[in-house]
N, CA, C and O atoms as a GROMACS GRO file, in nm:
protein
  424
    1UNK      N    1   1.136   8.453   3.050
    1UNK     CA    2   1.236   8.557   3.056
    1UNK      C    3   1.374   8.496   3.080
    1UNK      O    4   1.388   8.392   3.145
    2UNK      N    5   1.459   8.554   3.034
    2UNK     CA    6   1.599   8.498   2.989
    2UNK      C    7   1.659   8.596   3.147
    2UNK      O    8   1.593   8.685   3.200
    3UNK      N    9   1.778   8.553   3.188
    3UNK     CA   10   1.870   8.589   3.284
    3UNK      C   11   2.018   8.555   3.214
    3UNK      O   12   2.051   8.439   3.192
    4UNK      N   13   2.115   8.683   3.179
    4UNK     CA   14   2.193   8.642   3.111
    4UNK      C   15   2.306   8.714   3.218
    4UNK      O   16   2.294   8.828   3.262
    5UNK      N   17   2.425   8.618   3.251
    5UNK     CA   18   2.515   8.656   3.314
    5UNK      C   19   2.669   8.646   3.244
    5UNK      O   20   2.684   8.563   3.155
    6UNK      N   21   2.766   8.718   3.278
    6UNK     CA   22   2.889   8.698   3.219
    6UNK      C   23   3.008   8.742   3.337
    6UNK      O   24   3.021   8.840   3.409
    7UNK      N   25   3.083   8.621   3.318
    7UNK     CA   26   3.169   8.612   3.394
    7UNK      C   27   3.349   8.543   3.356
    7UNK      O   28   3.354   8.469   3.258
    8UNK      N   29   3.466   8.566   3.424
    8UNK     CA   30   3.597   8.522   3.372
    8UNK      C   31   3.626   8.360   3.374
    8UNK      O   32   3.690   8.292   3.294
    9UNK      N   33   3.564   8.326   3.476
    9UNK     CA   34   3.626   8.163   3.495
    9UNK      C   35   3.501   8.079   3.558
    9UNK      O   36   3.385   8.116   3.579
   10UNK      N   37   3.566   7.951   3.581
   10UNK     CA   38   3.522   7.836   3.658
   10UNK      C   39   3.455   7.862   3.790
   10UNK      O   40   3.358   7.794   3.825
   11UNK      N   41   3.496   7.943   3.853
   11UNK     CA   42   3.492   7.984   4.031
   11UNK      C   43   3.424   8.103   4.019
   11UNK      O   44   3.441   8.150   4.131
   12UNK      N   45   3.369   8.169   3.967
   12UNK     CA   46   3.306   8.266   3.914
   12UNK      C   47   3.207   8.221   3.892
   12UNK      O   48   3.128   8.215   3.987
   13UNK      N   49   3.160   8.165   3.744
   13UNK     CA   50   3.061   8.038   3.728
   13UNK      C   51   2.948   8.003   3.860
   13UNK      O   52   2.835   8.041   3.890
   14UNK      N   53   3.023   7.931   3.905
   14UNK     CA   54   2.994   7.827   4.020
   14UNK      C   55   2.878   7.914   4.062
   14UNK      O   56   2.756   7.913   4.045
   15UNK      N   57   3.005   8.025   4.151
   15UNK     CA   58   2.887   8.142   4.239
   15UNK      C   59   2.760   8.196   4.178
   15UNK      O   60   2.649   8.210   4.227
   16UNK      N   61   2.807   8.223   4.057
   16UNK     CA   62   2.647   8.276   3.964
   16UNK      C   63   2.522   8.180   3.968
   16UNK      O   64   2.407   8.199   4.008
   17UNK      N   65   2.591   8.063   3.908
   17UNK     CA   66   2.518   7.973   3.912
   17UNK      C   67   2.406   7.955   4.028
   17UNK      O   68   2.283   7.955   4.015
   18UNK      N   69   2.492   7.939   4.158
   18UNK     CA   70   2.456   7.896   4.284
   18UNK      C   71   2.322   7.990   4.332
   18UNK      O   72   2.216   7.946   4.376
   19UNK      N   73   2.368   8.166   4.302
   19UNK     CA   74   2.286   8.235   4.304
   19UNK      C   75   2.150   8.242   4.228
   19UNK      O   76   2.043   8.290   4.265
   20UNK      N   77   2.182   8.187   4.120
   20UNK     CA   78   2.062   8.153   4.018
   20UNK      C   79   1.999   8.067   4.086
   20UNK      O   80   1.883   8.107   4.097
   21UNK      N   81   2.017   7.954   4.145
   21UNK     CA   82   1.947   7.820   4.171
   21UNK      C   83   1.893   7.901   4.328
   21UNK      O   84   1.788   7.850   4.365
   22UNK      N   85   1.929   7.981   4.395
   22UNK     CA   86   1.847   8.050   4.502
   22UNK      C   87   1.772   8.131   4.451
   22UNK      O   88   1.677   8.158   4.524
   23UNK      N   89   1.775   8.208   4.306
   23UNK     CA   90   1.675   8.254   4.298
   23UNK      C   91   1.544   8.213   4.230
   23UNK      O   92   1.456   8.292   4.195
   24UNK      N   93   1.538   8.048   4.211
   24UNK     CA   94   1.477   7.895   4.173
   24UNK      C   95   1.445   7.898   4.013
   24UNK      O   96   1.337   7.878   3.958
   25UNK      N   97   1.572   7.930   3.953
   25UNK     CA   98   1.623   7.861   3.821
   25UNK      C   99   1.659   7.753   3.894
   25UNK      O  100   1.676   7.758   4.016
   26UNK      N  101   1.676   7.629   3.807
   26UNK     CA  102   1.666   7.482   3.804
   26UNK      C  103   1.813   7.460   3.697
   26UNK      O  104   1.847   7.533   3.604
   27UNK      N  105   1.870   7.357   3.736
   27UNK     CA  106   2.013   7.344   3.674
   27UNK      C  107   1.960   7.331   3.536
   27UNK      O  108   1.993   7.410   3.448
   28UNK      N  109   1.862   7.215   3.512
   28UNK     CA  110   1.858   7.246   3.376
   28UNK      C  111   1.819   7.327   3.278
   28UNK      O  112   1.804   7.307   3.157
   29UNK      N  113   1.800   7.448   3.362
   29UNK     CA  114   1.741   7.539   3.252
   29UNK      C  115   1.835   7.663   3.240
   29UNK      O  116   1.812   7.762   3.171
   30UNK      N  117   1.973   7.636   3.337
   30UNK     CA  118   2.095   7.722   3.301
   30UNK      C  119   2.200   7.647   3.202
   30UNK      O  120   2.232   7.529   3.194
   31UNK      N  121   2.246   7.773   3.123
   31UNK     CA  122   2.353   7.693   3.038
   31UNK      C  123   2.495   7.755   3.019
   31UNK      O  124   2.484   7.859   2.954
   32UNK      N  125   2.555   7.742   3.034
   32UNK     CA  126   2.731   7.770   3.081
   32UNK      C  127   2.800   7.759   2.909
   32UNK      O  128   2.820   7.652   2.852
   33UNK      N  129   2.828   7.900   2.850
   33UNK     CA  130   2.892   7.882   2.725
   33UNK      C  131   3.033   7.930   2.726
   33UNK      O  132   3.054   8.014   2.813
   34UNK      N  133   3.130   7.901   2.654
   34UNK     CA  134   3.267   7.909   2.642
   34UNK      C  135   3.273   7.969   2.491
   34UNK      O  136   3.182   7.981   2.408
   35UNK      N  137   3.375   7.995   2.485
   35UNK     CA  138   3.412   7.974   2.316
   35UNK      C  139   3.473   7.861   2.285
   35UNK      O  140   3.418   7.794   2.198
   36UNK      N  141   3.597   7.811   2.344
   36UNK     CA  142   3.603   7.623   2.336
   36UNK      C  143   3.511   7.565   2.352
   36UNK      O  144   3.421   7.590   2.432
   37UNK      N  145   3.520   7.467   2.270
   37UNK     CA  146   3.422   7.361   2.266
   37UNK      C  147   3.469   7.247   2.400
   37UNK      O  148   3.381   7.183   2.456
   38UNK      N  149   3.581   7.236   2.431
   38UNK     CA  150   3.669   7.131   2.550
   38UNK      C  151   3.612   7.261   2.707
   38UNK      O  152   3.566   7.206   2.806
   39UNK      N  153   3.618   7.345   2.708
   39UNK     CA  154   3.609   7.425   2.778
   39UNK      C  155   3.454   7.453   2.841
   39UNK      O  156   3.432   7.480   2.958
   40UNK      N  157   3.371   7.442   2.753
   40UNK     CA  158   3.219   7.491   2.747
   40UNK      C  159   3.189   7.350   2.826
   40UNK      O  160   3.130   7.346   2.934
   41UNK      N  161   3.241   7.229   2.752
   41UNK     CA  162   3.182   7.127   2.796
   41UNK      C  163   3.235   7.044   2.961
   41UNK      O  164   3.177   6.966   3.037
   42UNK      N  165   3.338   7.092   2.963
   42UNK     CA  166   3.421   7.078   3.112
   42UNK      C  167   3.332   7.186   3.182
   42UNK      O  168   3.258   7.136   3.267
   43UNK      N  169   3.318   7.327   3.168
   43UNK     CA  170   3.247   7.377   3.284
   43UNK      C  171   3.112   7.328   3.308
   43UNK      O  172   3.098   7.292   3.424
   44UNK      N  173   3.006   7.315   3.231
   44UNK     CA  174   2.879   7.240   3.202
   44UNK      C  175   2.919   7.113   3.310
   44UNK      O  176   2.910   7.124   3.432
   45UNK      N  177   2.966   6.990   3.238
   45UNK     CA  178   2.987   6.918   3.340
   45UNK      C  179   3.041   6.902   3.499
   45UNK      O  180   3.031   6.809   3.580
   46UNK      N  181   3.108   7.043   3.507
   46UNK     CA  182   3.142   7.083   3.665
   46UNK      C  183   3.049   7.150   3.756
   46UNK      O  184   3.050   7.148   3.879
   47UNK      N  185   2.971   7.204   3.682
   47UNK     CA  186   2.833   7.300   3.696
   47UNK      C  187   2.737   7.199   3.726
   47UNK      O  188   2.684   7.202   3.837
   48UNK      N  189   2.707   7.118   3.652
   48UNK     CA  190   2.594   7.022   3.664
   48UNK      C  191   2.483   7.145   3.583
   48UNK      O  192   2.394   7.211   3.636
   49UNK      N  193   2.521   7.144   3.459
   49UNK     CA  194   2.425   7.249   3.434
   49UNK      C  195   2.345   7.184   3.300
   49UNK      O  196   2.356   7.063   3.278
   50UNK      N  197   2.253   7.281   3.202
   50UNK     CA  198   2.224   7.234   3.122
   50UNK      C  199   2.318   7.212   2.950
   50UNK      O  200   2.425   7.257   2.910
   51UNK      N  201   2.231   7.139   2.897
   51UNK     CA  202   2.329   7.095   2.762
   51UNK      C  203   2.249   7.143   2.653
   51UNK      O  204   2.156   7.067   2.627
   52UNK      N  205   2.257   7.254   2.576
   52UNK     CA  206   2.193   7.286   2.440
   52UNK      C  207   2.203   7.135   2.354
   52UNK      O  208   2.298   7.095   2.287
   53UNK      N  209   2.068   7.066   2.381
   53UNK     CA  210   2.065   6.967   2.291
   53UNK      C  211   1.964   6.956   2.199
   53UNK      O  212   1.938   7.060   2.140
   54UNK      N  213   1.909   6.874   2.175
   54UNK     CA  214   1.793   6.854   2.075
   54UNK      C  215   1.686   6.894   2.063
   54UNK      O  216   1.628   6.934   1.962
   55UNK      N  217   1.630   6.881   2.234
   55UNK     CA  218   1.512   6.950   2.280
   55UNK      C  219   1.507   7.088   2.252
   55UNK      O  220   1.400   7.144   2.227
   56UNK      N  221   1.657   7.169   2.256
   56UNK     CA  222   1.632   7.299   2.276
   56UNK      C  223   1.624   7.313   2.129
   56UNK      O  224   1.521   7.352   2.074
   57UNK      N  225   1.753   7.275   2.052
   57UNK     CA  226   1.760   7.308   1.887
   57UNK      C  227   1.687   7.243   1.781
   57UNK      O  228   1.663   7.288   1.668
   58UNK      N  229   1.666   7.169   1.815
   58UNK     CA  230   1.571   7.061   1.740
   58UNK      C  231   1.705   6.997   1.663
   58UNK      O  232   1.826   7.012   1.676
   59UNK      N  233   1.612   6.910   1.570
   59UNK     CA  234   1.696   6.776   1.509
   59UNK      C  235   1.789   6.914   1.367
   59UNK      O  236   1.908   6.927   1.336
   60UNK      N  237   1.711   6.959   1.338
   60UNK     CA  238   1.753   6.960   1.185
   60UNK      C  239   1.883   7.081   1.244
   60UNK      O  240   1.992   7.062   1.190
   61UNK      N  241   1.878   7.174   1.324
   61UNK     CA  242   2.010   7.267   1.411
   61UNK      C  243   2.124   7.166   1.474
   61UNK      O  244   2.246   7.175   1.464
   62UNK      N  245   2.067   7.096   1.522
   62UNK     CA  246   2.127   6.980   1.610
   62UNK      C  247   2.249   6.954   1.507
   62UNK      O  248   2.363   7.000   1.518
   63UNK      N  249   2.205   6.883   1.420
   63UNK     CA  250   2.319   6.842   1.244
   63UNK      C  251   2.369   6.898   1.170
   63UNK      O  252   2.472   6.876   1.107
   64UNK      N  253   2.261   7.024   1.172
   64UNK     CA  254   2.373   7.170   1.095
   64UNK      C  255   2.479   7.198   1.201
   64UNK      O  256   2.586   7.228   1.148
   65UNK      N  257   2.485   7.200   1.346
   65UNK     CA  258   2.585   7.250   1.389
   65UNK      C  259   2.696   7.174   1.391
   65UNK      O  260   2.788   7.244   1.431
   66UNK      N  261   2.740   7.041   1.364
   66UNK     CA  262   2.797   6.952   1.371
   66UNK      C  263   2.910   7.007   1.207
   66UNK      O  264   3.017   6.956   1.172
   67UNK      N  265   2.840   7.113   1.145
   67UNK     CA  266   2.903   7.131   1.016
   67UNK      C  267   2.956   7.246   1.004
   67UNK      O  268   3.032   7.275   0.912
   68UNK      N  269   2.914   7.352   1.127
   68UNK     CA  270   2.949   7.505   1.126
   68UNK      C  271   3.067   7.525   1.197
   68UNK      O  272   3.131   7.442   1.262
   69UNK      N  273   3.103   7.698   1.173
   69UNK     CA  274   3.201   7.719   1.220
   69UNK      C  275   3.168   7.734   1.391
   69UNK      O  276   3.048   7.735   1.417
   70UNK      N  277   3.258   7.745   1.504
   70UNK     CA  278   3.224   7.781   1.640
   70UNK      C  279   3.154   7.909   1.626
   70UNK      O  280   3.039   7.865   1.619
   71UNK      N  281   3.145   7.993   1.619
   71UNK     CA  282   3.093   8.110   1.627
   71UNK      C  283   2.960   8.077   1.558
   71UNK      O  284   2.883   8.061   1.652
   72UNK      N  285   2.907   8.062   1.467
   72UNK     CA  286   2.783   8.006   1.408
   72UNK      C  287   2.694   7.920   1.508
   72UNK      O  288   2.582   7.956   1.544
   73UNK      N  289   2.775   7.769   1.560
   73UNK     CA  290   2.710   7.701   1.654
   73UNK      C  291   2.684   7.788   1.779
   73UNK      O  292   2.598   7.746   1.857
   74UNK      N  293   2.732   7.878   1.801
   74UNK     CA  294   2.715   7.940   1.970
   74UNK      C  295   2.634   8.058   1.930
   74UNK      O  296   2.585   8.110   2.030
   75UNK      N  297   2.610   8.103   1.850
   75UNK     CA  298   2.493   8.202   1.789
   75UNK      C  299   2.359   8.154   1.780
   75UNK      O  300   2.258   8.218   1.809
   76UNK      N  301   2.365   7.980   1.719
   76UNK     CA  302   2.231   7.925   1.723
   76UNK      C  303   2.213   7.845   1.874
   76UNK      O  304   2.108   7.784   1.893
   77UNK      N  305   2.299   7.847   1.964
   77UNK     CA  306   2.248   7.797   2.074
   77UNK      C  307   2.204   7.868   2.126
   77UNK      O  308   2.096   7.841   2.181
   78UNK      N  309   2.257   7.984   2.138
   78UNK     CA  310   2.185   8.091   2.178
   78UNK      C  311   2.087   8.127   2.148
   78UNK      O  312   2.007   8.151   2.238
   79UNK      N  313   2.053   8.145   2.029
   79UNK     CA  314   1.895   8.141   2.029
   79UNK      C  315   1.850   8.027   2.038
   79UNK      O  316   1.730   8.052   2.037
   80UNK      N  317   1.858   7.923   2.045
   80UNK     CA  318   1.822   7.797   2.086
   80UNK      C  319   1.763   7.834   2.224
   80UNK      O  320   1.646   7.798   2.240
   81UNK      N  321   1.818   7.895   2.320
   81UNK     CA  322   1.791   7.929   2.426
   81UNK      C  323   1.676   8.033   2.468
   81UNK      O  324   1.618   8.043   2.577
   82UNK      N  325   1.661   8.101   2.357
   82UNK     CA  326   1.598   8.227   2.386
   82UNK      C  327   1.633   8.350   2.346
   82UNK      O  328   1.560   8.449   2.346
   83UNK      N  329   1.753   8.344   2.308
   83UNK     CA  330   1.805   8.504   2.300
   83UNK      C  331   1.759   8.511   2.156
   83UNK      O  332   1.728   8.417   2.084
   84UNK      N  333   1.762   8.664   2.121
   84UNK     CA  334   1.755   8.753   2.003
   84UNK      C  335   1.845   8.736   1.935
   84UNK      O  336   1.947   8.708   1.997
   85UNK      N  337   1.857   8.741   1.810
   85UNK     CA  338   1.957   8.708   1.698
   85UNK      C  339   2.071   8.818   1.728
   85UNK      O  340   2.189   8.783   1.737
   86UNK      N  341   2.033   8.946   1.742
   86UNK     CA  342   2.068   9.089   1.817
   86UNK      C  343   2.197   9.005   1.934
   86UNK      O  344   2.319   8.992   1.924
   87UNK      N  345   2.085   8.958   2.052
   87UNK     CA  346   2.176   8.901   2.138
   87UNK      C  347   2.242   8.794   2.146
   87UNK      O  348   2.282   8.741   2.249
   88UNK      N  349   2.255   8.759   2.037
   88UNK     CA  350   2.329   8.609   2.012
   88UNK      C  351   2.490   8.683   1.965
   88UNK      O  352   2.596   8.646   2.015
   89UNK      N  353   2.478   8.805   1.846
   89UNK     CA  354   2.601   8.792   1.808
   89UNK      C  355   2.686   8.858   1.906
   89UNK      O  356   2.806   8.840   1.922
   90UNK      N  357   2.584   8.962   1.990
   90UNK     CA  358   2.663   9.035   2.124
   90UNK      C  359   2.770   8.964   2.217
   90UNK      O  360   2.888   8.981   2.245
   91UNK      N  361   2.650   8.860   2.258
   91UNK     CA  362   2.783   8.719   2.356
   91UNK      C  363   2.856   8.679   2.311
   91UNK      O  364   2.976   8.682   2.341
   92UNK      N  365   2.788   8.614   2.200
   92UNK     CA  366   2.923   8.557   2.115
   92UNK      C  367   3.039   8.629   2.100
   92UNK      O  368   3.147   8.574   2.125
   93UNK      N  369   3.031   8.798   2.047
   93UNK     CA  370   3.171   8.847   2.088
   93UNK      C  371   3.214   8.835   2.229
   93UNK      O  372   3.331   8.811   2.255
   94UNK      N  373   3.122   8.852   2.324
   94UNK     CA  374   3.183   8.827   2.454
   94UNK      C  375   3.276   8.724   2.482
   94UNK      O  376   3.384   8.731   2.540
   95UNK      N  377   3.206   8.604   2.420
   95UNK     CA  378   3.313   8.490   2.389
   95UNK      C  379   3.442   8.476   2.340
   95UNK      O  380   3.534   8.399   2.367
   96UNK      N  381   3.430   8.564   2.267
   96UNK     CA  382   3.526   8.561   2.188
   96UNK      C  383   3.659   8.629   2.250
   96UNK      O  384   3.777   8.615   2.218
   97UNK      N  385   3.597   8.708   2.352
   97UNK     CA  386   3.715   8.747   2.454
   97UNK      C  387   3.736   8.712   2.584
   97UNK      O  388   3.775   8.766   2.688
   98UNK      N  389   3.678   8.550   2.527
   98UNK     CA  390   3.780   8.490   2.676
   98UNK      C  391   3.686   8.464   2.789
   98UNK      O  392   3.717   8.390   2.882
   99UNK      N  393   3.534   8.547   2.777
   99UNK     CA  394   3.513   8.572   2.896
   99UNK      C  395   3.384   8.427   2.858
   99UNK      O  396   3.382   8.364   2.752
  100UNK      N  397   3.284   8.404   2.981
  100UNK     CA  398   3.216   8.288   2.973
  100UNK      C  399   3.058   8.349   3.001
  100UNK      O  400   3.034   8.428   3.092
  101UNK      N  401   2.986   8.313   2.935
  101UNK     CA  402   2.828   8.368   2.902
  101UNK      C  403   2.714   8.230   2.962
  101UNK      O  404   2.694   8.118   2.913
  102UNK      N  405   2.649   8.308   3.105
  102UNK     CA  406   2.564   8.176   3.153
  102UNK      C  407   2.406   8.227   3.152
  102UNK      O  408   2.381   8.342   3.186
  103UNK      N  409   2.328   8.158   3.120
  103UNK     CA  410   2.175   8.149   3.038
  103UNK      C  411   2.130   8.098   3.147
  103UNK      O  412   2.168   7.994   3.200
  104UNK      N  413   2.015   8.199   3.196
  104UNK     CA  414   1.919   8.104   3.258
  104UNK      C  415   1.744   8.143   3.203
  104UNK      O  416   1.687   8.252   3.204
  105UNK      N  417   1.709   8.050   3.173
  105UNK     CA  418   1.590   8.035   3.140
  105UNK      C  419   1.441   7.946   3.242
  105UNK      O  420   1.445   7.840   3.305
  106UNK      N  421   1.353   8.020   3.225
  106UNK     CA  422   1.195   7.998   3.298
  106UNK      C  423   1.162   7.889   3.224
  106UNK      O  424   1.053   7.834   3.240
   0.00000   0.00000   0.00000
């Protein structure tokens, strides 16, 4: 089961996060999305959280996303993650206004 939170910033983040890991989600199985790509990856690394990588997307997503537009790549991480195609394009607009979308997964 997926735990999907949304929040404005960095300090925001944190707290969700923190709350997640008391309720024993494990850092790596939360994931901290942005609509920047400089942004997504600065909070992730401030978070100590997880990284939509290979494991989650596999190889052949992994290389297509390297070719897509942002909105495309954060649709398939998202389901990379778990979510519904449904709920992929939902966040993604969330994204798209600024605000920051955090995944926690079992």
């Amino acid at each position: 089961m997926n735990t999907v939170k949304i929040c404005e910033n960095g300090v925001q983040a944190t707290k969700i996060i923190n709350e997640l890991e008391a309720e024993g989600f494990k850092n790596d199985n939360i994931y901290v999305f942005a609509h920047g790509e400089e942004r997504s990856k600065d909070l992730t690394d401030a978070t100590d959280t997880g990284e939509v990588g290979v494991g989650e997307q596999g190889i052949l997503n992994t290389v297509s996303n390297v070719f897509r537009k942002r909105g495309d790549e954060l649709r398939a991480k998202f389901e990379a993650v778990g979510l519904t195609e449904q709920e992929a394009e939902k966040y993604e607009e969330v994204l798209d206004g600024g605000q920051v979308v955090i995944v926690a997964t079992n």
